[in-house]
N, C-alpha and C positions, 0 to 999 in steps of 0.2 A: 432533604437531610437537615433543613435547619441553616439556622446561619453559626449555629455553636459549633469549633472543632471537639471532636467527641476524643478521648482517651484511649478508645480502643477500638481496635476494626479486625476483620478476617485480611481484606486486602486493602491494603495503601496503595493510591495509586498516585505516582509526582510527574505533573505534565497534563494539560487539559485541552492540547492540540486532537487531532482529528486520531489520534492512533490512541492516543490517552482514555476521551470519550466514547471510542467502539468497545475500549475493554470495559468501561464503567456500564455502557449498555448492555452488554453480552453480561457479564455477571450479575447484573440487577435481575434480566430476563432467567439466568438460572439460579437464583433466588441465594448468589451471593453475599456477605455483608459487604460494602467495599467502602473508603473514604476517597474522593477525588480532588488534589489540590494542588494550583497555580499560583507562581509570583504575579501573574497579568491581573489587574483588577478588573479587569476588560475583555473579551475575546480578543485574539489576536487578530488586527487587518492586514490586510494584502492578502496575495493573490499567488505563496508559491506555488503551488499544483496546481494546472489548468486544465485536467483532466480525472475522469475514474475510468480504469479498466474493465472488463469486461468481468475477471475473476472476482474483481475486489466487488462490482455491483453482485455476485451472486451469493456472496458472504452477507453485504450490507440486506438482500433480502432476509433471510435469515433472522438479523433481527429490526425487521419494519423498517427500514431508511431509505433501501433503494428505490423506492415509486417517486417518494420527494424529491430524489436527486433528481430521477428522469424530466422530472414536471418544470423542474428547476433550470435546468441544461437544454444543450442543443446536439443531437445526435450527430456523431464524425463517422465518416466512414473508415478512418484508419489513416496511414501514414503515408508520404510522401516526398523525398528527395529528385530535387530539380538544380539543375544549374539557371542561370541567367535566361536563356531560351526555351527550354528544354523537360520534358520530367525524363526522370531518368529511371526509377523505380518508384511504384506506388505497392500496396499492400490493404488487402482491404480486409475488413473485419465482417464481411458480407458469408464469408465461409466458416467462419467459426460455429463449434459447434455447441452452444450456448442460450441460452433464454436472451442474453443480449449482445445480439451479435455488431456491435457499432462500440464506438473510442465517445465516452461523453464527455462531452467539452462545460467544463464548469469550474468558477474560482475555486479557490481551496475555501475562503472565506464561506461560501454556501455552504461546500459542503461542511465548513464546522458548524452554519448555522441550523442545518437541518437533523446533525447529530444529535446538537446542545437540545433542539426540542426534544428529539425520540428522549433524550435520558430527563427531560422535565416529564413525559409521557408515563416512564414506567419510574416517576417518584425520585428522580434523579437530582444532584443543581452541583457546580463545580464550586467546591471553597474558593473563591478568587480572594488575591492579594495573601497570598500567605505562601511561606518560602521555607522549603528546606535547609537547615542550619548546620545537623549532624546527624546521622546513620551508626548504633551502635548494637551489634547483637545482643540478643537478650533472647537467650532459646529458652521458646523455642521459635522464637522470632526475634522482632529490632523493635526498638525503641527510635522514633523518629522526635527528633525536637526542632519544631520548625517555631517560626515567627508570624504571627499575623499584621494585619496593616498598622494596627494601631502602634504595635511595638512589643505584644504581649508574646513571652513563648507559653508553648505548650507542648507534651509529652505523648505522641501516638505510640502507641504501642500495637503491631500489626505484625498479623501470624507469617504474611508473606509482602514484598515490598513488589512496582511494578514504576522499575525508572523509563518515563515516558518524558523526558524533561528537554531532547533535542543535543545536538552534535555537541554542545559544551554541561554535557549533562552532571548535575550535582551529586545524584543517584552512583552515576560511573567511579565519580571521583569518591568520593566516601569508602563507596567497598574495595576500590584499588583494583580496577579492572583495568589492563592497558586497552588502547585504542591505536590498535598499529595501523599505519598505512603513510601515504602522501598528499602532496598539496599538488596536483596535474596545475603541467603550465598557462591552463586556459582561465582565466578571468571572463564573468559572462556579467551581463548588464538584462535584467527583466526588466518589461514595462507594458502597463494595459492601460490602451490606449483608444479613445473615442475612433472609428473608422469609418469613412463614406465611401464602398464602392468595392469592398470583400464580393467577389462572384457567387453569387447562389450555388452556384451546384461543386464549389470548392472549400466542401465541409469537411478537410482533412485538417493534419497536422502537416507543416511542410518543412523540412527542411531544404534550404535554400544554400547553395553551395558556389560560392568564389570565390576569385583571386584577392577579396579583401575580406573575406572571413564566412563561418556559417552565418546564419542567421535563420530561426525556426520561428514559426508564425502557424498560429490557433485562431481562430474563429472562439469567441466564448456570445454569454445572453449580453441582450442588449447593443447591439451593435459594437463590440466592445471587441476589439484585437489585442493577445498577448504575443508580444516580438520578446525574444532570448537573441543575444549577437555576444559573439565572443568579441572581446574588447581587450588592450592595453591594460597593464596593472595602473592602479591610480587614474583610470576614468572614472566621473562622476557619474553619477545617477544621471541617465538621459531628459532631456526635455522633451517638448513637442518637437522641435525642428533637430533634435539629433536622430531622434525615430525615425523622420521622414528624408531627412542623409542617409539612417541603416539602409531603408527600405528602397534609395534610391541606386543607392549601391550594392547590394547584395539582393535585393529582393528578386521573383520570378516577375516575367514581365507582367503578369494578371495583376499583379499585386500592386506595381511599380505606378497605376492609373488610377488607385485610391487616392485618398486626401486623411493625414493622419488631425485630429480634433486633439481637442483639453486628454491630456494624461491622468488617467484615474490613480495611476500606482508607479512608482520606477525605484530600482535601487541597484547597485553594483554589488557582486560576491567574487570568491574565489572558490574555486572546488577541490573540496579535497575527497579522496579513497579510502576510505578506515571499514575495516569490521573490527568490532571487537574481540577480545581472545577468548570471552566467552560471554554466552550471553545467561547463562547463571551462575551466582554466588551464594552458596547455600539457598538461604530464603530470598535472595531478591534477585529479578531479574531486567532484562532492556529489551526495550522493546524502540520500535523505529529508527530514529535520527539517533539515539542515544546510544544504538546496536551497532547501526551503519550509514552513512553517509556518504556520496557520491555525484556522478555530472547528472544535470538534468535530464541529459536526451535521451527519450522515450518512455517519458511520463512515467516513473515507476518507482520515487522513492515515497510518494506520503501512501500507494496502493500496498505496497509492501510492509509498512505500519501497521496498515488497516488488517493485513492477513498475519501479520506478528501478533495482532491481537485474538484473531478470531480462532489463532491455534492453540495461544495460551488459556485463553479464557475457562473454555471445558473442560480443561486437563486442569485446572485450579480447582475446578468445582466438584471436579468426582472425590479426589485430592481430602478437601475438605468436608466433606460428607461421609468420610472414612471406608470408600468400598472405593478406594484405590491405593497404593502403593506408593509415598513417595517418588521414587522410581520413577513415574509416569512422568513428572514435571521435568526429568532429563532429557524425552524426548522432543521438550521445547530449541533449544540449542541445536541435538542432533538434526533436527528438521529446517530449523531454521536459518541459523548461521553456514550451512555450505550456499543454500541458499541466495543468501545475503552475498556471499563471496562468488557465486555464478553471474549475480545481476550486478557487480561493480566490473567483473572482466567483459561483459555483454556493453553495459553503457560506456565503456572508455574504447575499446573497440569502435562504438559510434562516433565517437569524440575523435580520436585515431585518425579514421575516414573522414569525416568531412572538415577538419581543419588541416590537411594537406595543402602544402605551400608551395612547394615546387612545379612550373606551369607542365614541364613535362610527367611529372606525375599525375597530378590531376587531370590531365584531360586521360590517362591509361585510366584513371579511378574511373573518371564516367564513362567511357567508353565499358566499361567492365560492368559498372552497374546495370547499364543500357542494356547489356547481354546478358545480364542474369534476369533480368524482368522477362525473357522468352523461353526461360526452364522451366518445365513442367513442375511444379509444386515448391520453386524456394518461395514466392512470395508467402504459399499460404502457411510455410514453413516458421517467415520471420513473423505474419500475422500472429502464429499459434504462442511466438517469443514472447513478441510484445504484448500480446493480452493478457499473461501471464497464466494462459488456459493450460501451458505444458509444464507448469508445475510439479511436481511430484516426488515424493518421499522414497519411494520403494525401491529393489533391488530392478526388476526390470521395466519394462516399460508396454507392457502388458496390457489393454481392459482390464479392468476392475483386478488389478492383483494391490494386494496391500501398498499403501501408499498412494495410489494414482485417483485422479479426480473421479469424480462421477456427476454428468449434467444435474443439477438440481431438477429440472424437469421432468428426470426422471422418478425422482423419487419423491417431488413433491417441493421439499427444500423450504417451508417458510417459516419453520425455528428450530430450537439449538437442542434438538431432542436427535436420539437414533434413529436411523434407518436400516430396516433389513431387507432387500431386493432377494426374490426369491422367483425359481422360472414356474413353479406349482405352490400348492399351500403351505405356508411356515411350518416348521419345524414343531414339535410340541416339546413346553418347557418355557417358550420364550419368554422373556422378561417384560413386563410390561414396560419398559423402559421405551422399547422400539413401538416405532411406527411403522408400517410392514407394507409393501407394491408388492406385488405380483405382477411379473413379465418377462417375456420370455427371450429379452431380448439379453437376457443375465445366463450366461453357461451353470449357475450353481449360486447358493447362496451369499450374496455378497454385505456387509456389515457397513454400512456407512456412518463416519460419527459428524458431530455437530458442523467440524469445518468442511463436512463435502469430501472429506477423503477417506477410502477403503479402508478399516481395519484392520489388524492382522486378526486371524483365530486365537494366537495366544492373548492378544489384551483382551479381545472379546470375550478369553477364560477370564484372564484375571481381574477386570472389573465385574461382571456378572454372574461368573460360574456357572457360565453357558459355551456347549462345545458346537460350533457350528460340522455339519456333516464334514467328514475327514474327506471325504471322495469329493467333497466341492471346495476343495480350500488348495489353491494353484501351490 
């Protein structure tokens, strides 16, 4: 794009973290114009997300990113809660029903570095050092007047804005969107830490549960451990030797016979629970940390970024190529944000449970855990939670009914075009939009769009003015 900021774009987008650059990829890939720009002059370092899910890798195939992650990463088999001695419940991703059925364990920092290539790939580069100042409409768009490094402003004017700019978002604040929620009691300390003597075959996420606090521990590349411990408000960022106090006090005993090395990362946060009250205003909308914010545990606020992008993206682009409706960009929000407000009651639940403090409580907690590990299908229950594979939009929870996922596998899945699953030969008429399987493993003609989820038959009318058979539409 140049190192010029340009005067005008189709999409603004403010924020150049990892949710920021899928949407800059994903609309480059559908032949969006977009402008993408950060106050960091720099990529951002550290290491908050230690993992991608299984849902978010099947997006990032989509558009070319997920083979780098994998090549990049170390495959997890999923989650697991132990006390001191003991596992008490594990959950494996071995049964999911997925092209990648494993939790990949990788910094946040890769994965920005292997987006920031894909979007040099298809012609991409983030404005860095340059900040938004003011947000004022201008329909039939806004007028963005941000700042560059030097000190220069300048006037973007963009048909649709895309505030991607994190939990103190400038985007948020401009259009006057509340961000309601709380500040949870727990103060957590992250730190990725050099390790000698993580077990080979305990390539999980663990959660670690005692009488002096959690404490969740990752395996990442490199020999490189990330420890999360809930902590005191006004602790500092951990050192090498507060690590290996966490780890001696809270850790599982496997863990407890490492030796913690040099600290590659540490810093202290507080957590708070926000969704926003909506996550569009007119032309501009939020997307990740800006959307919603929440506790770390079970890897799922920069994955959910990543899919905040990959549902806005398409529904921008039909949008603006004029064979869509307005309209369609509502069902960002309606899809997204309950969403958003299922996965902060799901992680504070986690949170809930494993910072229980009372000894007589906590030993009924594991004894309880211990016994749900021997019911027939919760584990692969919480499996299907955590990977974020039981997603879905639609009224019921059906195969392939509007809303609900569909394996990319089966339909192919490796860009941001339609899909039409059919159990005999397509339909005549079809648009050449789609890309078309045949199998029989479909009761009736099912419409797949860009993010992997079923369409209904009416938007399938109303972007294409193609009626899929009445007798195959649930």
């Amino acid at each position: 794009m140049g190192s010029d900021i340009p005067s005008q774009t189709d999409v603004l987008i403010v924020g150049a973290g990892p949710t920021g650059v899928t949407l800059a990829v994903s609309l480059a890939q559908l032949g969006v114009d977009y402008v993408i720009v950060d106050t960091l002059s720099v990529s951002a370092g550290g290491a908050r997300a230690a993992s991608v899910q299984p849902r978010t890798l099947e997006y990032l195939r989509r558009i070319g990113v997920a083979d780098a992650l994998i090549d990049d990463g170390l495959k997890g088999r999923g989650f697991a809660m132990a006390d001191l001695d003991r596992d008490l419940i594990r959950t494996s991703y071995d049964t999911i029903d997925s092209p990648y059925p494993f939790l990949l364990m990788i910094p946040q920092s890769q994965t920005q570095a292997d987006l920031e290539r894909r979007l040099a790939d298809v012609g991409g580069a983030v404005l860095r050092g340059v900040r938004l100042l003011d947000l004022q409409d201008e329909f039939p768009g806004s007028a963005a007047t941000v700042v560059d490094s030097d000190g220069h402003l300048h006037v973007i004017t963009a048909r649709y804005v895309a505030g991607c700019d994190g939990v103190h978002s400038r985007v948020r604040t401009q259009i006057g969107i509340g961000f309601p929620g709380d500040a949870i009691a727990e103060t957590f300390t992250v730190s990725d830490v050099r390790f000698d003597g993580w077990p080979s075959d305990q390539v999980d996420t663990a959660f670690s549960l005692s009488a002096d606090g959690m404490l969740i521990s990752s395996p990442l590349p490199g020999d490189v451990v990330r420890v999360v411990a809930s902590v005191q408000p006004g602790t500092a960022a951990p050192t090498s030797s507060d690590v290996t106090e966490l780890i001696q006090a809270r850790g599982p005993s496997w863990m407890r016979s490492g030796t913690v090395g040099d600290v590659v990362s540490s810093s202290t946060w507080r957590t708070y629970e926000r969704v926003a009250s909506t996550f569009r205003h007119a032309n501009t909308f939020l997307l990740g940390d800006a959307a919603h914010t929440h506790s770390p545990a079970g890897g799922q606020g920069m994955n959910t970024g990543i899919q905040d992008a990959g549902n806005l993206a398409w529904k921008l682009a039909h949008v603006l190529a004029d064979d869509a409706p307005d309209s369609l960009l509502d069902t960002y929000d309606a899809e997204r944000r309950p969403n958003a407000q299922k996965l902060i009651q799901f992680t504070h639940q986690i949170v809930e449970v494993a910072t229980i403090t009372d000894p007589d409580t906590r030993q009924m907690r594991n004894d309880i855990l211990a016994a749900v590990q021997q019911v027939p299908g919760v584990t692969e229950m919480l499996s299907r939670r955590l990977s974020q594979i039981d997603i879905a939009y639609g009224a019921t929870d059906e195969p392939f009914s509007p809303g609900s996922r569909v394996n990319p596998d089966l339909i192919g899945g490796q860009d941001l075009s339609w899909s039409l699953v059919c159990p005999a030969d397509p339909p005549p008429g079809l648009p050449a939009a789609f890309t078309v399987t045949v199998s029989t493993d479909v009761p009736h003609p099912v419409a797949v769009r860009p993010d992997g989820v079923v369409g209904s038959a009416d938007m399938v009318h109303e972007l294409f003015g193609f009626d899929l058979d009445p007798a195959g539409v649930p």
